[in-house]
C-alpha positions in Angstrom: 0.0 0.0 0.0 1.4 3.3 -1.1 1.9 5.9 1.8 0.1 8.9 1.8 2.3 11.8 1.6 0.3 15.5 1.0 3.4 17.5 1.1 5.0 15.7 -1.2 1.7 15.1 -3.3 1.8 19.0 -3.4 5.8 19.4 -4.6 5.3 17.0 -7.3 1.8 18.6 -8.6 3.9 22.1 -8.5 6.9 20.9 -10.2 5.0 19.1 -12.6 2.9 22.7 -13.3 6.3 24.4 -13.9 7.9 21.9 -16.3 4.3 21.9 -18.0 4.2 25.9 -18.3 8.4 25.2 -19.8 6.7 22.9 -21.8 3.8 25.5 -23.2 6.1 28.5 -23.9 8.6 26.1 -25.8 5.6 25.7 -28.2 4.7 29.0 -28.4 7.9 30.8 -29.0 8.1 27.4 -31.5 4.8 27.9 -33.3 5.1 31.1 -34.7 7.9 29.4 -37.4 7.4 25.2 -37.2 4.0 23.7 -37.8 2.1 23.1 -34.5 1.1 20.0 -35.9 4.5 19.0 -36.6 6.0 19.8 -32.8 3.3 17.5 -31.9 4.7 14.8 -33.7 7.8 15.5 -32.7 7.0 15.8 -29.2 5.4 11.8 -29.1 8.1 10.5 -31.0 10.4 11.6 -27.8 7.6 11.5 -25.5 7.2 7.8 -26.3 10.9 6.9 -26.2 11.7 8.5 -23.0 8.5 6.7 -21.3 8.9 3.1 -23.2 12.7 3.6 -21.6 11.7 4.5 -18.0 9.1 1.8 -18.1 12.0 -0.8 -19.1 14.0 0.6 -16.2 12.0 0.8 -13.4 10.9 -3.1 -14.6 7.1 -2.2 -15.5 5.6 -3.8 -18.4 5.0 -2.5 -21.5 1.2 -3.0 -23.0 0.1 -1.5 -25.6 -3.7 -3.0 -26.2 -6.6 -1.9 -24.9 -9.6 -3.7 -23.4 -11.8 -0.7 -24.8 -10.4 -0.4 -28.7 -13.3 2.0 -29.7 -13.3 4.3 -26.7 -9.6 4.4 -26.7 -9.8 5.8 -30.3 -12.5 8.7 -30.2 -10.4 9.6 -26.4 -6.9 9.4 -28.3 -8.5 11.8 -31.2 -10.6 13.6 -28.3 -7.1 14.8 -26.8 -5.1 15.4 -29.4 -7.3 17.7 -31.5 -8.5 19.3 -27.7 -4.7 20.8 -27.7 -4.1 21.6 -31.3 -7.0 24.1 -30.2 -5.0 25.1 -26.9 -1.9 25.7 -29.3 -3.8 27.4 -31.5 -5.4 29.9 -28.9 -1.8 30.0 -27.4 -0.6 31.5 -30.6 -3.0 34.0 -30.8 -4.1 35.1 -27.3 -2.4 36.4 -24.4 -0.7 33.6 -23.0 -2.6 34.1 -19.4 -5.5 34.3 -20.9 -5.2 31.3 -22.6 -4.2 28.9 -19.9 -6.6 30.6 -18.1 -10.0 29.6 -20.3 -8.8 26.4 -20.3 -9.0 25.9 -16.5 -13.5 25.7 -17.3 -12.4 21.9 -17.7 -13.3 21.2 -14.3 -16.7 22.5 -15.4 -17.1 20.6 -18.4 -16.0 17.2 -16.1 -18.8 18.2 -13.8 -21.3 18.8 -16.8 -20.3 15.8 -18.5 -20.2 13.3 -15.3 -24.0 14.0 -14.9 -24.9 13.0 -18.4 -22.9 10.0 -19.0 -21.7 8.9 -16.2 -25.0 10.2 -14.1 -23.1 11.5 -11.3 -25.1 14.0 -9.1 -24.5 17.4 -9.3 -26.2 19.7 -7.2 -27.9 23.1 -7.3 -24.5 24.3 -5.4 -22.3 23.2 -7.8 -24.1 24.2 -11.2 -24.7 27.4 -9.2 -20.5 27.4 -8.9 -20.3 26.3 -12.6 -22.5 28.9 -14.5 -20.1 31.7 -11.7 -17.2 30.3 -13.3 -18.9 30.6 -17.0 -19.8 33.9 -16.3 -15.6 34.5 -15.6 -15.0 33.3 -19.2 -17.8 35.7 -20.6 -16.1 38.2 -18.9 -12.6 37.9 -20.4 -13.8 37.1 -23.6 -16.2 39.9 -23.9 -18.1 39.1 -26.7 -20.0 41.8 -28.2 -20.3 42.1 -31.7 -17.0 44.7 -32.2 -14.7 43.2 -29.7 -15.8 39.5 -29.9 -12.2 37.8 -30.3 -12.5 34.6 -32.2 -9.6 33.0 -30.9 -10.8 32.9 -27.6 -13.3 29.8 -28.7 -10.5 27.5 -29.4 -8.6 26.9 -25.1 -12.6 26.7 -24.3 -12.9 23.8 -27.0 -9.5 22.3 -26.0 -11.3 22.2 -22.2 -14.4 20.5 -23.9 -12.3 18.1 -25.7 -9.9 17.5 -22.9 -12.9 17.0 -20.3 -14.6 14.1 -22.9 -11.7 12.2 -22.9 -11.3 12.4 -18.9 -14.9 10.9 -18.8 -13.9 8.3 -21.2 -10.7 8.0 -18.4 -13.2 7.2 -16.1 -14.6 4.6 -18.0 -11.8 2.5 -19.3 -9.3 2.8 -16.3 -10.1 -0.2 -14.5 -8.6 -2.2 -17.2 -6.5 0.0 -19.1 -3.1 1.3 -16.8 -2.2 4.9 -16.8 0.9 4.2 -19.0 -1.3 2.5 -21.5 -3.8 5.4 -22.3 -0.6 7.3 -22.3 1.0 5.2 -25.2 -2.5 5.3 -26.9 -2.2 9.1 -27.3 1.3 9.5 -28.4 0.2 7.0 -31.0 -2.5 8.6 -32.1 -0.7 11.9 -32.7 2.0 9.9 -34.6 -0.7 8.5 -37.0 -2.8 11.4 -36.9 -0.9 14.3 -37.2 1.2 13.6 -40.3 -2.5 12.3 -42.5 -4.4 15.8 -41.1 -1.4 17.2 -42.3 -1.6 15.8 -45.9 -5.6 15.8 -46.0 -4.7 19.3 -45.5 -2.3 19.6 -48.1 -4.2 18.2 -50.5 -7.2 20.2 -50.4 -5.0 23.3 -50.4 -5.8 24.2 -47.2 -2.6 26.9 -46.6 -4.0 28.8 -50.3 -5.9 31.1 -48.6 -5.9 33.9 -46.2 -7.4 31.9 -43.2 -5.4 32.1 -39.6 -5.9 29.3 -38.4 -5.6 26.7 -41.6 -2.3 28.3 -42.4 -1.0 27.9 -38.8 -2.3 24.6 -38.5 -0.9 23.2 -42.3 2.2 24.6 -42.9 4.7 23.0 -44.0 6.9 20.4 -41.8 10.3 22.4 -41.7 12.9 22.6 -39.1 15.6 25.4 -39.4 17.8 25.0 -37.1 19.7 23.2 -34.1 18.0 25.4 -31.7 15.0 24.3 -33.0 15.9 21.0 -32.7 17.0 21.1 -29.3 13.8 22.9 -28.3 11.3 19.9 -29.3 13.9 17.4 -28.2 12.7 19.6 -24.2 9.6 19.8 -25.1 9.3 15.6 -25.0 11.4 15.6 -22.2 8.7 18.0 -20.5 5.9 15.9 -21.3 7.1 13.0 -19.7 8.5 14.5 -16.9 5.3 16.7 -16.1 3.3 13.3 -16.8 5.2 11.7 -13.8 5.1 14.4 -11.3 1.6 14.5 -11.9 0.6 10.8 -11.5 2.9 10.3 -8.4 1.8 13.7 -6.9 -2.2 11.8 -7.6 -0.8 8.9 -6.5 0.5 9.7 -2.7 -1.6 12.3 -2.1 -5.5 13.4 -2.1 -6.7 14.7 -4.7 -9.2 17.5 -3.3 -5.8 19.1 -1.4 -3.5 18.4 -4.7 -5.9 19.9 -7.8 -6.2 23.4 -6.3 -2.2 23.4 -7.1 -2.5 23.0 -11.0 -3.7 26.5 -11.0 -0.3 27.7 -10.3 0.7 27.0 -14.0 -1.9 30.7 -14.1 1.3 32.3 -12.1 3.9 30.7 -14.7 1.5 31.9 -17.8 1.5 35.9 -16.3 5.2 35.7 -15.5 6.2 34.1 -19.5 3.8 36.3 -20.7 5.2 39.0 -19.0 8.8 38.6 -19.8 8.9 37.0 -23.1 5.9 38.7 -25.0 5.7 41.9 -22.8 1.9 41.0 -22.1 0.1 42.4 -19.6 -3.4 41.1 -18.1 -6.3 43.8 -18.1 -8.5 44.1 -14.7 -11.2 42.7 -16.9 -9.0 39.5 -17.1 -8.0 39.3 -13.6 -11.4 39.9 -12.4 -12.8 36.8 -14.6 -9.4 34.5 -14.5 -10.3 34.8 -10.3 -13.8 34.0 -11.0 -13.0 30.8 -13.1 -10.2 29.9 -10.1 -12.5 30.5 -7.7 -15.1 28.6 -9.1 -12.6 25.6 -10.2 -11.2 25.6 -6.6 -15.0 25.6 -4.6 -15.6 22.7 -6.8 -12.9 20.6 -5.1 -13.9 21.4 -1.8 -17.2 20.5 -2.6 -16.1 17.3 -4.0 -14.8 16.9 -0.7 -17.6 17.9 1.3 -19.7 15.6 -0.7 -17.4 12.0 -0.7 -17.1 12.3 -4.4 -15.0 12.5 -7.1 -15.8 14.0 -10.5 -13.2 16.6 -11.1 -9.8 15.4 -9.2 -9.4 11.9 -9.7 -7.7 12.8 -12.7 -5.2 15.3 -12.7 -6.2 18.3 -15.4 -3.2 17.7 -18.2 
């Protein structure tokens, strides 16, 4: 039986936030030369080595079936297209503002436990949800001259992202942690290059459209530096995948999830010094409302004896 260790559970959920928000600016400062869809690739290829090695090391074994083959599909696809949204917003949002929006995934967890997994959910917490809704409207302040578009895509990447927690919830009793891992790196290795040409062949990069020529371009790396950045940006998925588990793992999860929302503190300070981005009130005053809200919902889940946002850690 693993002890239970909530200090430690709490340094391993920060640390894995920080190499995470490495992680995030790697692909930013990446993005605006390299296809986002090709750093994806790149980041599974080394993703999955690094794993498939430290799974061979520390003597665990390697399966890569599934007792759910259909589920672990649509939640593969479900993920990966959920952050080639994130990456897109990341691109063209503030960078606080983007991590922020994506933190209405405990929301979307919530919503979606009732429906499929028919979970209750109280007046109190759908009271807590449509606060933290009301946060998002408030950042994204959409009236008809100011409406930015962009701000959509970290709000679908939290849909996405939640759907395939739920689907988590579903196929974990059979399926190991490092399993549904493998399944996603290997569904961005098979994925990303045939969007990619699916995209190419229909001309997709011909036009004036944002977002088809950030997500299309061509597969070209420039330099070493380049190079070397991807080759961390693996290195910091794995790594932020194991603090995360093993901070889940020794500790409880209502006193560890309020801690992923320090990656918010990471986002302002990279924004800050690399972009020279500043967040508005209007973005402070909703980014506190979707924490708030986020955070209440893990006490409640406490208060309550259940779990439908923190069993599963949030990236």
């Amino acid at each position: 039986m693993i002890k239970e260790n909530n200090s430690l559970a709490i340094f391993y959920i920060i640390a894995g936030m920080t190499v995470f928000s490495v992680q995030d600016t790697l692909v930013r400062i990446l993005s605006s030369e390299v296809s986002i869809l090709l750093i994806m690739f790149s980041r599974s290829v080394v993703g999955l080595f690094i794993l498939l090695l430290f799974l061979r090391i520390i003597k665990i074994p390697i399966i890569f079936s599934s007792q759910y083959p259909l589920l672990t599909v649509i939640r593969a696809m479900l993920f990966m297209f959920a952050f080639l949204f994130y990456y897109i917003g990341l691109a063209y949002l503030p960078y606080a503002v983007t991590t922020a929006l994506f933190f209405t995934t405990p929301f979307f967890i919530t919503i979606l436990s009732r429906i499929f997994l028919k979970e209750k959910v109280g007046i109190i917490r759908l009271m807590t949800i449509i606060f933290g809704f009301l946060g998002v409207v408030i950042i994204a302040n959409p009236t008809i001259d100011s409406f930015n578009i962009f701000m959509i895509f970290p709000i679908l990447c939290a849909l996405g992202y939640s759907a395939s927690m739920i689907i988590i919830k579903m196929t974990s009793e059979k399926d190991s942690v490092y399993s549904q891992t493998f399944h996603v790196y290997l569904a961005t290795l098979i994925f990303a290059p045939l969007v990619t040409y699916l995209g190419s062949s229909f001309e997709a990069t011909s036009g004036n459209n944002e977002v088809l020529n950030f997500v299309f371009r061509a597969w070209l790396i420039n330099s070493y530096t380049q190079y070397i950045m991807i080759l961390i940006i693996g290195i910091c998925v794995v790594g932020g995948f194991l603090l995360i588990f093993n901070a889940y793992r020794v500790g409880k999860p209502f006193v560890i999830a309020p801690f992923e929302y320090t990656i918010l503190l990471w986002s302002i300070f990279y924004g800050w010094l690399i972009w020279d981005e500043s967040v508005t009130l209007r973005s402070w005053i909703g980014i506190t409302m979707i924490v708030t809200a986020g955070i209440y919902l893990f006490y409640r889940e406490r208060v309550n004896e259940q779990e439908i946002t923190t069993d599963q850690p949030l990236r």
